[in-house]
Rosetta silent file (secondary structure, phi, psi, omega in degrees, C-alpha in Angstrom):
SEQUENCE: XXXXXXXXXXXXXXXXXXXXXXXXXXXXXXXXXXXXXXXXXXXXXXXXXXXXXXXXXXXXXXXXXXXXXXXXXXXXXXXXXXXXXXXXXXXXXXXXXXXXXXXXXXXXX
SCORE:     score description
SCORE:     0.000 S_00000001
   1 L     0.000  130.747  162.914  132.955    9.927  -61.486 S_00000001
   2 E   -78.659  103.952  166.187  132.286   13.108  -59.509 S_00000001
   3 E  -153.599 -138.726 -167.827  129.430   13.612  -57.562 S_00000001
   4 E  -125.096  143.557  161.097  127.775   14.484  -53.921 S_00000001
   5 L  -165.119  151.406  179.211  126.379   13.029  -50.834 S_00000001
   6 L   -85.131  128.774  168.211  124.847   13.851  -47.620 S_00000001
   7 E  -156.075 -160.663 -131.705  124.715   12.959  -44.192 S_00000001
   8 L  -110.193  175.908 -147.187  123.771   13.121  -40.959 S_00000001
   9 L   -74.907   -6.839  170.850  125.426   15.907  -38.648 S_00000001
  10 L  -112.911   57.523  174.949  128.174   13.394  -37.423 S_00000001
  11 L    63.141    9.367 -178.342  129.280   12.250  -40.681 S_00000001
  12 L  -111.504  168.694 -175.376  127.162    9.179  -40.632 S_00000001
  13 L  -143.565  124.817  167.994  124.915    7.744  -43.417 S_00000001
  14 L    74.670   23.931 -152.189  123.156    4.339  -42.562 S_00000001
  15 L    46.988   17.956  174.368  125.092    3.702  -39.703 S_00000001
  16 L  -101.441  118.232  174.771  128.069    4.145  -41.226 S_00000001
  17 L   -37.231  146.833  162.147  131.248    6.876  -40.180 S_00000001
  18 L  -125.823  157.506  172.831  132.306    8.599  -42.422 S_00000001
  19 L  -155.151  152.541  178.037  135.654   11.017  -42.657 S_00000001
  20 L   -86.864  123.523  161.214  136.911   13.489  -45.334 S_00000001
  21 L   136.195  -64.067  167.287  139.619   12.490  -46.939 S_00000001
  22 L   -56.797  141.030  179.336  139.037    8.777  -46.614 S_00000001
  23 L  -118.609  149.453 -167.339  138.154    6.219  -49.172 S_00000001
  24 L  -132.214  140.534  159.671  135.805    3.041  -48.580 S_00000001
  25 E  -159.494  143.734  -97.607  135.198    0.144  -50.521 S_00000001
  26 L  -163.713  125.601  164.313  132.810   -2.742  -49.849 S_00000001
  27 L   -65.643  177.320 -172.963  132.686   -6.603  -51.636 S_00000001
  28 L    43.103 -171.663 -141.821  129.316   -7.941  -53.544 S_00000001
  29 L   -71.300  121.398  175.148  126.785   -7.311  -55.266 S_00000001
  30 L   -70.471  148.193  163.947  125.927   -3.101  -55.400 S_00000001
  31 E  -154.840  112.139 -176.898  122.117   -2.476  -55.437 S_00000001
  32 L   -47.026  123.040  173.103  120.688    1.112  -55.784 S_00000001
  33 L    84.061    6.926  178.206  118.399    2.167  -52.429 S_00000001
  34 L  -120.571  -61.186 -163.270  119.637   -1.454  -50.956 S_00000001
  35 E  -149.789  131.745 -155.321  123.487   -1.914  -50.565 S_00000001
  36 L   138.889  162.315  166.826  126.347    0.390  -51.447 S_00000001
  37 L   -91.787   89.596 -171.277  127.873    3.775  -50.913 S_00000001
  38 L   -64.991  133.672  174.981  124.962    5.880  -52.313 S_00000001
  39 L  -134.637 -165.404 -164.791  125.612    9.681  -53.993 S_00000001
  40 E  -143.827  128.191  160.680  123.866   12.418  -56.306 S_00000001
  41 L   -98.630   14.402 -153.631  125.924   13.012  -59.332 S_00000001
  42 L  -148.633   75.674 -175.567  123.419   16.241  -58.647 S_00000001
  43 L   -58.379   13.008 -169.491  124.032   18.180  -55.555 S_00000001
  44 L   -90.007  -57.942 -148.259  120.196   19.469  -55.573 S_00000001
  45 L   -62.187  -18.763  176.081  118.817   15.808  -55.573 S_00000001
  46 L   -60.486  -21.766  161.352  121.151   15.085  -52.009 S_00000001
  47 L   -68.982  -37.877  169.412  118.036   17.630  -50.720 S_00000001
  48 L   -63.745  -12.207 -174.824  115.441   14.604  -51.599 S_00000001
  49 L  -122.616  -40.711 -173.008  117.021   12.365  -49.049 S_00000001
  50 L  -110.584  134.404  -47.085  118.584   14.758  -46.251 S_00000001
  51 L   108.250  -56.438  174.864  115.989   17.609  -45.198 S_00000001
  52 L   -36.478  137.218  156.071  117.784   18.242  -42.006 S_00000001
  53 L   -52.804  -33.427 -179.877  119.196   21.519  -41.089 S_00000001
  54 L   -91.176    6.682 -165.986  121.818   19.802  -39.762 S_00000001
  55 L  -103.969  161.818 -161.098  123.000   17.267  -42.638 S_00000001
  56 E  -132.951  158.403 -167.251  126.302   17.962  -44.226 S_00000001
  57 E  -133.583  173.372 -179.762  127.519   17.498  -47.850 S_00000001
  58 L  -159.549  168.222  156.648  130.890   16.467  -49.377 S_00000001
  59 E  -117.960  161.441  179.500  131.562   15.878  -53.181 S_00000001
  60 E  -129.684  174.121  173.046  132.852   12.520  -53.919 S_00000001
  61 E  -138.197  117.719 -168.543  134.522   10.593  -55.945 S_00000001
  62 L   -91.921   71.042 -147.952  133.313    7.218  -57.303 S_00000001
  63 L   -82.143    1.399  178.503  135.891    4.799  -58.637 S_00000001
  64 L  -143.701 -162.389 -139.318  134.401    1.711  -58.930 S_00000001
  65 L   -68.679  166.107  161.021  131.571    0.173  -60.006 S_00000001
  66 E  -140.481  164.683 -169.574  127.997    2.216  -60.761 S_00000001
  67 E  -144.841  129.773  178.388  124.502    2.020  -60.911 S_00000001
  68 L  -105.463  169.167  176.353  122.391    5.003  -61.853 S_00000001
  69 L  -109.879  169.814 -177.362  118.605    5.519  -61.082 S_00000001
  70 L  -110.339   25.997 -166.900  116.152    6.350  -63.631 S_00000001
  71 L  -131.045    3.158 -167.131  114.474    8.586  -61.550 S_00000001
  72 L   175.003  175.694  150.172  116.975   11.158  -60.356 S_00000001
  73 L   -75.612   23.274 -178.603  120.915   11.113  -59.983 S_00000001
  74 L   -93.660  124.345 -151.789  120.958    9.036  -57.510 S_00000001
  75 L  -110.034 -149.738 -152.404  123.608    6.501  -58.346 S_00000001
  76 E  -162.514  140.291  153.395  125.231    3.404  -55.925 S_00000001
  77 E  -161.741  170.725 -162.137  128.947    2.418  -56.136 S_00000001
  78 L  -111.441   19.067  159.356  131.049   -0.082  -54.584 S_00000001
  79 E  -160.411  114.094 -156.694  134.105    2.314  -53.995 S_00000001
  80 L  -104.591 -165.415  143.738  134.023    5.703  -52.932 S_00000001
  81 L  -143.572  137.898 -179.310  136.446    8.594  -51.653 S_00000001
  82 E   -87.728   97.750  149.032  134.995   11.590  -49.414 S_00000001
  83 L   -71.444  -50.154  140.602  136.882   14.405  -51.097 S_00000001
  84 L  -171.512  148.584  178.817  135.569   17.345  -49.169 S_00000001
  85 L   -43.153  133.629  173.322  132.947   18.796  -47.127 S_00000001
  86 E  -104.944  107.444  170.653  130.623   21.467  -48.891 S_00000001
  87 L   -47.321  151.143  155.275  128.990   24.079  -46.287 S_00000001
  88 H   -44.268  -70.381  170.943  125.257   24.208  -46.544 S_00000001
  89 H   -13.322  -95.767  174.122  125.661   27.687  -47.878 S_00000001
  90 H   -21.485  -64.947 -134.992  127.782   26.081  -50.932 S_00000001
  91 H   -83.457  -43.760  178.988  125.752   23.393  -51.246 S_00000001
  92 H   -68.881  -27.122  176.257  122.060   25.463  -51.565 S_00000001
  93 H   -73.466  -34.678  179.640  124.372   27.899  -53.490 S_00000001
  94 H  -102.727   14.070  154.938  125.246   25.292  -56.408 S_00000001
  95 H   -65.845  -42.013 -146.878  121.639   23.957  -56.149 S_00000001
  96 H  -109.675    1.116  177.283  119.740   26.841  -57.102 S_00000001
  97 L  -120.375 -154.166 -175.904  122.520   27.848  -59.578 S_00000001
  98 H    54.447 -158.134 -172.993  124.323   26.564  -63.441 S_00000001
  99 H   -71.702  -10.621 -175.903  122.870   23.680  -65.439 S_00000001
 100 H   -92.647    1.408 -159.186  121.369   22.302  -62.232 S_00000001
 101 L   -87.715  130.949 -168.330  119.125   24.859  -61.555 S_00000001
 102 L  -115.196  -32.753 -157.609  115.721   23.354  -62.685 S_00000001
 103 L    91.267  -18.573 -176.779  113.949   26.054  -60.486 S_00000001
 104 L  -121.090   60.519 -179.970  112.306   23.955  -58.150 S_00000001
 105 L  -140.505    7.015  139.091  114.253   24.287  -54.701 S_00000001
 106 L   -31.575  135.103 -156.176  113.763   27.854  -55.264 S_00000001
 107 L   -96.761  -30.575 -127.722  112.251   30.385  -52.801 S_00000001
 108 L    18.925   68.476  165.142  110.410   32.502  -55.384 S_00000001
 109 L  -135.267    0.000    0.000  111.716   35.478  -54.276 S_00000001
């Protein structure tokens, strides 16, 4: 499964490093918003968590197990790969456009 996630401006999420390129994967039990390698199968909704100017995006790729929420696209998995960093630019660019565009991370202008 393809999808996105954010983090803080030195690659960390949770106190964990991160690097492009690299894949992680983590024993027990996954549990969304608890324990896991957390994504967006929804690069908009990766704006709901990171708000910084400074937070950085990647798309990923999620190869093992998942758990989706029922409240957004924010899923859980217990083995990821960082395929590559997304500029801000990119990332606010495939937010506000396609099948994702809902309208509401829109400027109205």
């Amino acid at each position: 499964m393809i999808g996105y996630k954010a983090f803080n401006a030195d690659m960390t999420c949770r106190d964990m490093q991160y690097e492009i390129g690299k894949s992680y994967e983590m024993d027990g039990e996954i549990k969304l918003c608890n324990k896991g390698y957390h994504f967006c199968e929804n690069i908009a909704d990766c704006f709901t968590y990171y708000r910084s100017d400074d937070a950085r995006f990647a798309k990923i790729e999620a190869y093992g197990d998942v758990i989706k929420s029922d409240e957004d696209s924010k899923c859980v998995t217990n083995k990821i790969r960082i395929v590559e960093e997304i500029s801000r630019d990119e990332a606010v660019k495939m937010s506000n456009s396609g099948n994702w565009n809902s309208g509401d991370r829109n400027s109205g202008n």
